[in-house]
N, C-alpha and C positions, 0 to 999 in steps of 0.2 A: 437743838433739834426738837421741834416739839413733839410728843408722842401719840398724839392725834389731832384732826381739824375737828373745830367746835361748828358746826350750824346752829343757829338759834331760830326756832319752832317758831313759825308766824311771826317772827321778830322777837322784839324784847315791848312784851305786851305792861311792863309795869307801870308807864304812866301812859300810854296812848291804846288805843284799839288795839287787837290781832291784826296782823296779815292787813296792815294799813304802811304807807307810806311814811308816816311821821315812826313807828313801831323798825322797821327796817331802817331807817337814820340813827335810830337807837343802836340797834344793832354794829352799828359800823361806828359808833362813835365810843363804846366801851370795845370793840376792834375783834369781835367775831370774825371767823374764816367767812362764815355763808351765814345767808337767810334760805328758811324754807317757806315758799309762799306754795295755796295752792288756787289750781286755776278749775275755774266752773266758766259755763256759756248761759248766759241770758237768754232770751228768747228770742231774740234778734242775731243769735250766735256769734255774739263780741266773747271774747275770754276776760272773762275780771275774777280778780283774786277773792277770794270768799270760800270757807272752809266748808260753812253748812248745806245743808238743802233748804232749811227754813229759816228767813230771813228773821223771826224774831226770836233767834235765839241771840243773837246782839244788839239787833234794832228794835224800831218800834214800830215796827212794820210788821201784818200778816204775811204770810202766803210766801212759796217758795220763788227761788231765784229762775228758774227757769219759766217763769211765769211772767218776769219782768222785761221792760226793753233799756238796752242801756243807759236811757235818757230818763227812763222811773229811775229808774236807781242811783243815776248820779242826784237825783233833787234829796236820797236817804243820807241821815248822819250817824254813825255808830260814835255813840258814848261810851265811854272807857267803863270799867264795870263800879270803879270809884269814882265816874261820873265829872273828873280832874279835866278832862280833854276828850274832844271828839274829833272825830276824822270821816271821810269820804272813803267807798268804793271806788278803787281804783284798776283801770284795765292793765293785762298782762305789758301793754306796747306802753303804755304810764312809766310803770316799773320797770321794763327795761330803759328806755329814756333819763328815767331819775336817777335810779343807784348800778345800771349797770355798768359793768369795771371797775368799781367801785368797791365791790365786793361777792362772792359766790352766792350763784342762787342757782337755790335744789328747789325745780321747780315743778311740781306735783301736777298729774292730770287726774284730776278726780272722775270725769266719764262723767255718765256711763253713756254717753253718746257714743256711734262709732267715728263719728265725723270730728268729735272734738282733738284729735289727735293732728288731722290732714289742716285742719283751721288754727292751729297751736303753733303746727310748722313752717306754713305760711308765713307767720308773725317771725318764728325765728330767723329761719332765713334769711330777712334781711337783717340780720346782726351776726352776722360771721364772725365779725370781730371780738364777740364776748363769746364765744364758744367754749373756751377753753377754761372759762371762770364758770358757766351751766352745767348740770345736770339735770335731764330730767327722770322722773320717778312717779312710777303709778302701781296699782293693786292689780292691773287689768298687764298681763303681757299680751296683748294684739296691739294695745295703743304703743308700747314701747317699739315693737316690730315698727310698725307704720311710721315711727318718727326715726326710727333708723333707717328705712327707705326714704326718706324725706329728706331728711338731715344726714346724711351720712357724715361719721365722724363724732356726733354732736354723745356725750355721755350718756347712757340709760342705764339704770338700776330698779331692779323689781324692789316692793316694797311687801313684805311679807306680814300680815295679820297677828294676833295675839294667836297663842295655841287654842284651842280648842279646850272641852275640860276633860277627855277622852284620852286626847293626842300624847303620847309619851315622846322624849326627845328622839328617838331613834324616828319614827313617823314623821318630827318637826322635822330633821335633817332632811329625810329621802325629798317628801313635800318641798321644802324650798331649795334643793337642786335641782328639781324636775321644774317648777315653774320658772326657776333662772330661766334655764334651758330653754321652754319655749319662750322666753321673752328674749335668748340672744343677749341676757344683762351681763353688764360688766360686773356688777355687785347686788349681793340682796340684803335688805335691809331688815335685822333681825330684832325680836323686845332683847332686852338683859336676860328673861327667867328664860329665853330659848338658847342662849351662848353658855355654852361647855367646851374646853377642850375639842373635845372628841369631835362633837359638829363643826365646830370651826376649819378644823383639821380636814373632816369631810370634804366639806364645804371647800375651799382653796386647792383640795387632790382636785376638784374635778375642774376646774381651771376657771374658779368666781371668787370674788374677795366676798368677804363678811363687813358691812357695818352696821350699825347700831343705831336703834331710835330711843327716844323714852328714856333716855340715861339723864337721870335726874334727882340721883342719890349717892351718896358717896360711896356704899357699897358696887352700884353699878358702874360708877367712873373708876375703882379701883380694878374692874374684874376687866373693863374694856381695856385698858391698859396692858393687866398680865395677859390677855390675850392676845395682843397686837395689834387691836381691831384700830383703822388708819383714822377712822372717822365716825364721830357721832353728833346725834341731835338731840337737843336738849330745851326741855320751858325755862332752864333754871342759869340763864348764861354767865351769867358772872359768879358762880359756885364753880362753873367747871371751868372757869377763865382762872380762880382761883386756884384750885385746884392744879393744873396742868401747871401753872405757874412752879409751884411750890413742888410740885416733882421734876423738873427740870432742873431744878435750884437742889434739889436730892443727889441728881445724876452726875 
């Protein structure tokens, strides 16, 4: 039994781009549960996977993504950051096409359109069939709303921010049951330095699971664990492939 599902962040970004098709084949071939991609709108309002706002934070392109039409963008090629392999921008309907069923994707709406949610659902719905291997997940609970009137059925989980440098755990806890709440999430997704006991425990009385993002150290994979937390996401997937291995082989 294993004691959590691993996602792997953007893929397994070590020899090909982020959040690229060739990075996601990775993923499914060292045998992650999920890929988490996330999805942005061009200018033309197609959904193509790309993390940033500004295109040259991977490419060698100025100027943001929302600036582009999806016909600029597919002529871009992101270089891996060792420069080893390059890969294409690829749209949400790509990705489900290529690897869906294949393996779970936690798939992120970045916004901050309000349209991008009703245009995201569109795309889903006609894959009914992979429903049950999705989740989607955003910062924004209105977009979660709106894909659950869209999609009913289809998994939503709020995605909860790093704390503040203010915020004490008791503030983190109330803070992301209340925006579960208006997001209607199944789960909200928490750093490691916000899971305690205590919140977790919160958290789950009020009728939301907890999982975990940014787990990416052995201290945090040990504490998800003693927690119970069902699932986390990770850059570092074959430490936590390790890892789970070798406590299972404990149990």
């Amino acid at each position: 039994m294993k004691p959590f599902e691993i996602v792997a962040h953007r893929g397994v970004p070590d020899i090909y781009p982020e959040n690229t098709i060739p990075a996601f084949e990775r993923a499914i071939e060292l045998r992650a549960d999920a890929v988490e991609l996330d999805i942005r709108l061009t200018s033309d309002q197609v959904p193509v996977v790309f993390h940033y706002f500004y295109l040259d934070e991977i490419t060698p392109i100025s100027g943001t993504i929302f600036e582009f039409t999806l016909d600029q963008l597919k002529k871009i090629e992101i270089r891996h950051r060792n420069g080893s392999q390059i890969a294409g921008i690829s749209t949400l309907t790509e990705v489900l096409e290529t690897i869906g069923g294949r393996i779970g994707l936690e798939i992120e709406i970045k916004g901050p359109e309000p349209e991008s949610s009703k245009i995201i659902a569109n795309i889903l719905s006609r894959y009914k069939n992979l429903w049950e291997t999705i989740e989607v997940t955003s910062y924004e609970p209105i977009l979660l709303t709106d894909i659950q009137q869209l999609c009913p059925g289809l998994a939503t989980d709020l995605l909860f921010p790093r704390s503040e440098s203010w915020m004490k755990l008791d503030v983190v806890t109330y803070t992301a049951i209340q925006r579960a709440r208006l997001a209607h999430a199944r789960a909200v997704h928490l750093h490691p330095t916000q899971l305690t006991p205590e919140t977790v425990e919160a958290i789950r009385n009020s009728g939301i699971e907890a999982h975990a993002w940014d787990v990416n150290d052995l201290s945090s994979l040990e504490l998800v664990v003693n927690l119970g937390i069902p699932k986390i996401c990770t850059d570092h997937l074959q430490q936590a492939l390790s890892f789970r291995q070798k406590w299972s082989e404990r149990e």
